[in-house]
ZATI-235555 format. One record per residue (C-alpha): residue in one letter; x, y, z. Coordinates in nm, 3 decimals, always signed. Example, Ala and Ser with C-alpha at 12.3 -4.5 7.8 and 13.67 -1.06 7.14 Angstrom:
# residues 2
+---------+---------+---------+---------+
! residuo !       x !       y !       z !
+---------+---------+---------+---------+
!       A !  +1.230 !  -0.450 !  +0.780 !
!       S !  +1.367 !  -0.106 !  +0.714 !
+---------+---------+---------+---------+
//
This chain:
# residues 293
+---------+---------+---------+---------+
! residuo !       x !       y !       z !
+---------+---------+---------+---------+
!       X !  +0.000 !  +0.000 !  +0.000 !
!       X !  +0.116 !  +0.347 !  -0.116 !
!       X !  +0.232 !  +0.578 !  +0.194 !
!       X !  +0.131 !  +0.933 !  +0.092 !
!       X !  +0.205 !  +1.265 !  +0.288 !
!       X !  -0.089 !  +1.558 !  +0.189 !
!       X !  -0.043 !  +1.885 !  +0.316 !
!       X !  -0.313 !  +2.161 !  +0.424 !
!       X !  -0.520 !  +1.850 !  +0.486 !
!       X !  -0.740 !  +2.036 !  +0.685 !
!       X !  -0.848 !  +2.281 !  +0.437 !
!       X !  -1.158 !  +2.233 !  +0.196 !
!       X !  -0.946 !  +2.088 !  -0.121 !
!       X !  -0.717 !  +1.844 !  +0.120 !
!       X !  -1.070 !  +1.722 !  +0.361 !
!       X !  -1.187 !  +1.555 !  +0.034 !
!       X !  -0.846 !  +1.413 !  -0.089 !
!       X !  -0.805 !  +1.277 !  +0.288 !
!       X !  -1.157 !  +1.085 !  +0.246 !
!       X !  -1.085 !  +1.010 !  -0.094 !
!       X !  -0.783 !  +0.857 !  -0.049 !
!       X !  -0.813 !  +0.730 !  +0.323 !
!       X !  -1.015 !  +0.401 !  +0.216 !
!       X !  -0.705 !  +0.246 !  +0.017 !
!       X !  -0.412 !  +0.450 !  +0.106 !
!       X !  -0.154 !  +0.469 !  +0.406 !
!       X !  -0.185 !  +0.842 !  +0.451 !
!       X !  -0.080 !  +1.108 !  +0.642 !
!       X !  -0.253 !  +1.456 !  +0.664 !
!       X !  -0.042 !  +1.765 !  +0.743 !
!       X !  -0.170 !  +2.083 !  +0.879 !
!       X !  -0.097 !  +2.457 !  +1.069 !
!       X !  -0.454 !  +2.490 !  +1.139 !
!       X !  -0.766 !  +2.323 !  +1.215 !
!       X !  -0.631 !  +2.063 !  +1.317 !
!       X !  -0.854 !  +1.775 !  +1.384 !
!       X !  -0.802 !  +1.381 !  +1.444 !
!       X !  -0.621 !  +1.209 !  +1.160 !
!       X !  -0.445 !  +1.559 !  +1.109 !
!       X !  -0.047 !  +1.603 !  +1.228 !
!       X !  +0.037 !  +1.958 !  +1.276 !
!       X !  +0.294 !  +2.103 !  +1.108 !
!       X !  +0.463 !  +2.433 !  +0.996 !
!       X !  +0.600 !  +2.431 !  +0.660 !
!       X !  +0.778 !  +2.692 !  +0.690 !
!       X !  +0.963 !  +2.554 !  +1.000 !
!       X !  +1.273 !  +2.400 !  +0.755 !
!       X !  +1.425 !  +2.146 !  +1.048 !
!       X !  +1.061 !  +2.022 !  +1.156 !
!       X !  +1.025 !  +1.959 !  +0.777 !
!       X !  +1.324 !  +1.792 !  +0.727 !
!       X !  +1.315 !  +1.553 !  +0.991 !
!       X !  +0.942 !  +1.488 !  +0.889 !
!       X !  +1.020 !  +1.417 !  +0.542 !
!       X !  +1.334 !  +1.204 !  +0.662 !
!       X !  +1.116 !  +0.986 !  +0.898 !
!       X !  +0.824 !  +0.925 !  +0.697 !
!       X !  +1.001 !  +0.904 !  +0.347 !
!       X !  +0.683 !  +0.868 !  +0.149 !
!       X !  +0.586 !  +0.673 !  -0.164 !
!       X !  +0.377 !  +1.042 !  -0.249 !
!       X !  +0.380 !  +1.392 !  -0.166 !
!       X !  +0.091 !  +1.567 !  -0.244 !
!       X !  +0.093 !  +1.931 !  -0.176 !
!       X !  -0.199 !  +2.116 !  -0.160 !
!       X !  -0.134 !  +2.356 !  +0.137 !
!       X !  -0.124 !  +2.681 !  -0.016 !
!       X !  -0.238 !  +3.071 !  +0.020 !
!       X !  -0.519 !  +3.070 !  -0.195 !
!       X !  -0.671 !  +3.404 !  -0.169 !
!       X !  -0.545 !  +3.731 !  -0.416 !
!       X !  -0.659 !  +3.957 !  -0.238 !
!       X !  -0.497 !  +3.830 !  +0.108 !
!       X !  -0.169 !  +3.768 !  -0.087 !
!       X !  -0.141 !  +4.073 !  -0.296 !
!       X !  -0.159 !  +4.215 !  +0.099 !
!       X !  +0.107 !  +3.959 !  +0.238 !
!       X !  +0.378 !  +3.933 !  -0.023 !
!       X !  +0.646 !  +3.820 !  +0.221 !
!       X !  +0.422 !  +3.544 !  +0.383 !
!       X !  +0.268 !  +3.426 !  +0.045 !
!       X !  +0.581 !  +3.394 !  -0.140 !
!       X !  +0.699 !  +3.196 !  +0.188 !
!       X !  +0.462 !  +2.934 !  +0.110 !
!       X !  +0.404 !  +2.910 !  -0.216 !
!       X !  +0.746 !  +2.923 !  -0.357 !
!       X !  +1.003 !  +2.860 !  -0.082 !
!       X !  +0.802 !  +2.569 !  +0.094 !
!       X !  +0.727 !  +2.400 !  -0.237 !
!       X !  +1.077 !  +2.437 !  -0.298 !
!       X !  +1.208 !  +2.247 !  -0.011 !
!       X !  +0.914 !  +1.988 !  -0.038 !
!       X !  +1.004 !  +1.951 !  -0.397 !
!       X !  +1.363 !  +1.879 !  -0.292 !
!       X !  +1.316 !  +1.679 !  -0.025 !
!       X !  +1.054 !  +1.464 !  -0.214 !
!       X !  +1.329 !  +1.415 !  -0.497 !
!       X !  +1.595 !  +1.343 !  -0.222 !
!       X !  +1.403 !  +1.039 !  -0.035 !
!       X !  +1.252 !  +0.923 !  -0.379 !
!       X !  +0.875 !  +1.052 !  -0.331 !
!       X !  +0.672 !  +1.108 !  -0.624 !
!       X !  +0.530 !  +1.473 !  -0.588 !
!       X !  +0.159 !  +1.600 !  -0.671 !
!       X !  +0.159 !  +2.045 !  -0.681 !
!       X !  -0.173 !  +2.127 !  -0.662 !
!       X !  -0.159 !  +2.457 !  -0.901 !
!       X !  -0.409 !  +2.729 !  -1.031 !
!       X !  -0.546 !  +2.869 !  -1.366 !
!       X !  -0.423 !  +3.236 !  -1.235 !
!       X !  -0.054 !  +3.122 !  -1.423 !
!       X !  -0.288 !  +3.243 !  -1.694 !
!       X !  -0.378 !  +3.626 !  -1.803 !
!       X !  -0.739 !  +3.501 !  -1.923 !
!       X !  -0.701 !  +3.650 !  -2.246 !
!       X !  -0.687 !  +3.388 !  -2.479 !
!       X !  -0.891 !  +3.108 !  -2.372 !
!       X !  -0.908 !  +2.747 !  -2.328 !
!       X !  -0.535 !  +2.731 !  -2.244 !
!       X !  -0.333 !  +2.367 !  -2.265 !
!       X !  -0.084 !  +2.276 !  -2.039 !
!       X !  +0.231 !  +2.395 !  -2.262 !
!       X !  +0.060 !  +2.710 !  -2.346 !
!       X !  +0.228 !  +3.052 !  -2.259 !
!       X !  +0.173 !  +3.204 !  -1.899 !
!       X !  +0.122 !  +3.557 !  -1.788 !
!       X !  -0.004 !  +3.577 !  -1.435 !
!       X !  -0.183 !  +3.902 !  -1.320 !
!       X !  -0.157 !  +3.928 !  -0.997 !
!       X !  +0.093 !  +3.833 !  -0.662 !
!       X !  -0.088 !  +3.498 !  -0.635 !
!       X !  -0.099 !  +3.400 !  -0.969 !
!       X !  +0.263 !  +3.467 !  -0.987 !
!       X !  +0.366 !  +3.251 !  -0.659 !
!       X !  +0.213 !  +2.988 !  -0.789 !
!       X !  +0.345 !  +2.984 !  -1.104 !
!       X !  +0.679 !  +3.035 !  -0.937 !
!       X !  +0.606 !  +2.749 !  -0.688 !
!       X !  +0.568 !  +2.547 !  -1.010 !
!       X !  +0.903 !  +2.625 !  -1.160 !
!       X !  +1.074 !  +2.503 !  -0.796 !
!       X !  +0.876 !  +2.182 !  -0.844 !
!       X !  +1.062 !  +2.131 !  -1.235 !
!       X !  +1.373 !  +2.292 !  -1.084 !
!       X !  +1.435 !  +2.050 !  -0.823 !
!       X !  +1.266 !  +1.725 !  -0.963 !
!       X !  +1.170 !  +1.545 !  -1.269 !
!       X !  +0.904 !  +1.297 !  -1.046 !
!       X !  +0.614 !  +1.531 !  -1.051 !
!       X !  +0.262 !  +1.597 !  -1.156 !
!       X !  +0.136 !  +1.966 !  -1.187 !
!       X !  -0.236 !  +1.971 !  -1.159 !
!       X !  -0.355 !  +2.336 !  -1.255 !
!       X !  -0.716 !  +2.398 !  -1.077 !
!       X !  -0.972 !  +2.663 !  -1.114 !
!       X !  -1.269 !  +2.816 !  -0.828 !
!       X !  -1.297 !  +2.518 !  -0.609 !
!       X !  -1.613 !  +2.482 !  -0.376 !
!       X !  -1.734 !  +2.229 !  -0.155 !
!       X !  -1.877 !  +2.105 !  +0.173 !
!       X !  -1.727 !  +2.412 !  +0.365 !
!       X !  -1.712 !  +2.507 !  +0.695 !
!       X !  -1.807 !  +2.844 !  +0.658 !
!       X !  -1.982 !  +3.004 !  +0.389 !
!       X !  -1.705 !  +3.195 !  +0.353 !
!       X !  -1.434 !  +2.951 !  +0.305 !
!       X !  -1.460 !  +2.976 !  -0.099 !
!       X !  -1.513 !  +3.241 !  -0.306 !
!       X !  -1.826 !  +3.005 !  -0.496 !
!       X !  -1.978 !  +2.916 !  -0.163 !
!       X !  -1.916 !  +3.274 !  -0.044 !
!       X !  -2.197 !  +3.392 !  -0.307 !
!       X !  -2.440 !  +3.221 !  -0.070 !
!       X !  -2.424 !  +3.518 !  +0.206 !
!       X !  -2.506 !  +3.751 !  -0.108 !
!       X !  -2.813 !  +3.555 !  -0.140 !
!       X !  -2.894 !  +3.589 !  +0.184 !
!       X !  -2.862 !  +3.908 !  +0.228 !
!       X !  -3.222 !  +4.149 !  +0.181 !
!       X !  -2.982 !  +4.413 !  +0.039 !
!       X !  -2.925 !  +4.506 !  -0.353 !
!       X !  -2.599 !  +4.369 !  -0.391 !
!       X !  -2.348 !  +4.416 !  -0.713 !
!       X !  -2.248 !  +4.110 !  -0.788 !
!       X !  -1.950 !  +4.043 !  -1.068 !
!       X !  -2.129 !  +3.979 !  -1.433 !
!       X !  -1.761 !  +4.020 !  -1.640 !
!       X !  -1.555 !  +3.704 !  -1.461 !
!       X !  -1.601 !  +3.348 !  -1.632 !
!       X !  -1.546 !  +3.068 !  -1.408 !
!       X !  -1.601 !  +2.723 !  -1.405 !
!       X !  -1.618 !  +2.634 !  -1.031 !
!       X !  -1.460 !  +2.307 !  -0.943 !
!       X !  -1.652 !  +2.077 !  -0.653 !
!       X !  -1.369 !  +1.945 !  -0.472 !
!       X !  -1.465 !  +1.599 !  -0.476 !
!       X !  -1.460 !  +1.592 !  -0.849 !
!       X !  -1.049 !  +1.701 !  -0.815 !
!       X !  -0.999 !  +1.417 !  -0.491 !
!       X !  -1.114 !  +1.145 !  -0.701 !
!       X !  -0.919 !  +1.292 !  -1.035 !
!       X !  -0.617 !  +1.280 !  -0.773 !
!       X !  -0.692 !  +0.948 !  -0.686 !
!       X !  -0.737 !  +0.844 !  -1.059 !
!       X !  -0.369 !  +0.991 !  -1.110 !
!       X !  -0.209 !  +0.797 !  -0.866 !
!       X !  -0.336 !  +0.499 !  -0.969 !
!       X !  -0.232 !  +0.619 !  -1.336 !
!       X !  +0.104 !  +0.611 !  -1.207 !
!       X !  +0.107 !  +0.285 !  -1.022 !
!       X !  +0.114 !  +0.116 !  -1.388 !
!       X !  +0.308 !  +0.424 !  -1.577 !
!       X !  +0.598 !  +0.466 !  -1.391 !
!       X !  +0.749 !  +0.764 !  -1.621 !
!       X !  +0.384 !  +0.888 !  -1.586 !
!       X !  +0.551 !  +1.276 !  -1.526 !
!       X !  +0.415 !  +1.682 !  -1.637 !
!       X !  +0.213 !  +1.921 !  -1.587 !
!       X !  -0.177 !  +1.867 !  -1.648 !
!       X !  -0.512 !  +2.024 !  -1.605 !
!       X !  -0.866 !  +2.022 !  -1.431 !
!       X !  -1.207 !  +2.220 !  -1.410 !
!       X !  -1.584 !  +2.136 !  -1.472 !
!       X !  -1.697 !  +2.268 !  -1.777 !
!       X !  -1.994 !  +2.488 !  -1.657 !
!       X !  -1.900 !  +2.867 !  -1.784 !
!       X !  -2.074 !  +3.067 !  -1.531 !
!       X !  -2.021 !  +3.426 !  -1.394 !
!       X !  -2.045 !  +3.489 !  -1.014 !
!       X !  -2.406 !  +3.626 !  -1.102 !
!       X !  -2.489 !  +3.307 !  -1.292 !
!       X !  -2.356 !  +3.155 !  -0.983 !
!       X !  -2.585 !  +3.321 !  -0.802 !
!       X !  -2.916 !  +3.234 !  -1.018 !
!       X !  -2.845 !  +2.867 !  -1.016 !
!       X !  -2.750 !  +2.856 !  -0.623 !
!       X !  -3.082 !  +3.077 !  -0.558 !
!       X !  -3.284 !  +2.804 !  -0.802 !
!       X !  -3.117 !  +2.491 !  -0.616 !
!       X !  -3.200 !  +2.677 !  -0.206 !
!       X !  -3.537 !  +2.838 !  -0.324 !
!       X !  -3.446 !  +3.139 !  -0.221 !
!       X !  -3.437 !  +3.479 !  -0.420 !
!       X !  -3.195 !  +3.655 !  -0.629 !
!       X !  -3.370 !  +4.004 !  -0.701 !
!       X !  -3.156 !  +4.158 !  -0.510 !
!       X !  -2.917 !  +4.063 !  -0.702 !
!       X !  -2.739 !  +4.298 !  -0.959 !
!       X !  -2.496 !  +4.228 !  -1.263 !
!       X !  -2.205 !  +4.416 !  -1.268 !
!       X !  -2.029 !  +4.360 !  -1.623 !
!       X !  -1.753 !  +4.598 !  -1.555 !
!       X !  -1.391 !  +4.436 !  -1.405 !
!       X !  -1.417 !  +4.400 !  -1.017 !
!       X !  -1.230 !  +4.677 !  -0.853 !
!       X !  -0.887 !  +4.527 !  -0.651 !
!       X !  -0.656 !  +4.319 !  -0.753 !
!       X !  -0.640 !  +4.216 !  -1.101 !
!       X !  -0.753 !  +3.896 !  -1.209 !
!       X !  -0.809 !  +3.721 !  -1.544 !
!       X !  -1.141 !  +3.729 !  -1.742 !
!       X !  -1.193 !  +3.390 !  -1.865 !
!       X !  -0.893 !  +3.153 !  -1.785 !
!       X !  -1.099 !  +2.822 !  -1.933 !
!       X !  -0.873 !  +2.496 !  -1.910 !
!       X !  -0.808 !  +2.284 !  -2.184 !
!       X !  -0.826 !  +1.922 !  -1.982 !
!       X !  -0.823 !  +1.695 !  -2.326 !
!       X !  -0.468 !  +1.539 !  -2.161 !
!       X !  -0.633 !  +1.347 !  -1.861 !
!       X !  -0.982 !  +1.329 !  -2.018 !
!       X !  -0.762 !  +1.091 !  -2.289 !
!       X !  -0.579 !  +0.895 !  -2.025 !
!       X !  -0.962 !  +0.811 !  -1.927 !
!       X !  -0.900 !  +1.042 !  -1.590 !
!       X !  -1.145 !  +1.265 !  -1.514 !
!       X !  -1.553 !  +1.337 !  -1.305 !
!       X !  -1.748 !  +1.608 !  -1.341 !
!       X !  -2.036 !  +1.619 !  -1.113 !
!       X !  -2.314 !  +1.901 !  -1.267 !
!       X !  -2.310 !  +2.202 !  -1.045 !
!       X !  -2.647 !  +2.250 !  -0.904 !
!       X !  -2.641 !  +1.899 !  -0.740 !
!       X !  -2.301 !  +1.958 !  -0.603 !
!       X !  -2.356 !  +2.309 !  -0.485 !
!       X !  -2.700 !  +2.113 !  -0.368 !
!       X !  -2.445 !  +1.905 !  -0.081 !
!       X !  -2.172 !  +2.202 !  -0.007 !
!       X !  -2.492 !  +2.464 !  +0.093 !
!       X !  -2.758 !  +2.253 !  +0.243 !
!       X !  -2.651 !  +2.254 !  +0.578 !
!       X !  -2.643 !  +2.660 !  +0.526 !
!       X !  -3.009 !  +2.678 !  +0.412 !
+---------+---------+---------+---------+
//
């Protein structure tokens, strides 16, 4: 049985690889906060208490999804953001190549300027903004210090959250609760992600590489659903029965940090391999907001 290390394991993407995985996998789930049973706490920015981690365990697969996710929040905290999502995926990256683990980087479609849509895996990138840019850079310290990797680039992910505020999809839900007219972004194309749909793609790609061994690059992974975060909105308001009148299109660029207008993934590569789920929106949305409704 595979032993595989996950970090931010207690954030929303890493709770579904950890049940995902958990049924037929040795696995350990790394995290700063939240912790939770099943969950090992560590800093990853704390280079000895990594080491001698990495050292100990020496796993069969790293899979790194711990990462600051948020542009606004990083464009605010260069220092801190380019701690962990360059330097910390550098020194995982290194010390996965060092005790011969295989290592998953759990990317983003923000390596993209979201001009010139769907984009492939080899196709130029232009990140707009601080976090788009750390990841991208996180990426190159992955190649840079290993060839046994597998860059998955991600779009909006949602899911069974905590909060309603833990995603930027799920987030739309305190819009629609709100009695007060609200502008909500009409320019933005996304295709939000249910996290589930990514754990079991992860899954799928580990067992991909049980039988390829030279099973290596950079691929990508979204649903397929182009919607704006006001055609978010409509379908979340249709699946709670509750109203969206309130509601109001803006089709100009959000004010703040700048992000891409349509960064649409071409995922042909694992779709091919026969990798891949895509559960329709409205009946996962249906799971991650119920308990909120």
């Amino acid at each position: 049985m595979s032993k595989i290390v996950l970090t931010g394991a207690s954030g929303l993407l890493g709770r579904a690889i950890m049940a995902e995985l958990l049924p037929n996998f040795d696995i350990i789930g790394l995290g700063l906060n939240r912790i939770h049973s099943g969950i090992q706490k560590l800093n990853l920015l704390d280079t000895e208490s990594v080491n001698e981690f990495m050292w100990t365990v020496k796993p069969d697969i790293l899979i790194h999804s711990a990462a600051e996710r948020r542009p606004d929040i990083s464009q605010n905290a260069p220092k801190r953001t380019i701690a962990l999502n360059v330097e910390a995926t550098r020194h995982l990256a290194r010390l996965a190549y060092q005790t011969g683990s295989w290592m998953i980087y759990l990317s983003t479609n923000y390596v993209f300027d979201g001009t010139s849509p769907p984009y492939s895996p080899q196709d130029l990138t232009n990140p707009l903004n601080l976090y788009g840019q750390s990841k991208l850079d996180g990426e190159n310290a992955v190649r840079a210090e290993t060839d046994q990797f597998c860059i998955i680039r991600l779009p909006a992910l949602y899911g069974q959250v905590e909060f309603l505020g833990e995603t930027s999809i799920t987030q739309i839900g305190e819009q629609i609760q709100s009695e007060e007219k609200i502008n909500i972004d009409h320019w933005s194309i996304r295709r939000p992600t249910w996290v589930n749909d990514v754990a079991v793609v992860c899954r799928q790609i580990i067992e991909h590489r049980s039988n390829q061994s030279n099973f290596n690059g950079t691929y990508h992974w979204s649903a397929n659903e182009p919607m704006t975060k006001y055609q978010i909105a409509q379908s979340m308001g249709e699946v709670v029965n509750c109203s969206t009148t309130h509601l109001i299109p803006d089709v100009k660029p959000p004010v703040g940090v700048l992000r891409p207008q349509d960064c649409e993934l071409d995922c042909s590569d694992l779709v091919n391999l026969g990798i891949g789920q895509r559960t329709p929106f409205q009946k996962a949305i249906y799971h991650s907001l119920i308990s909120f409704f």
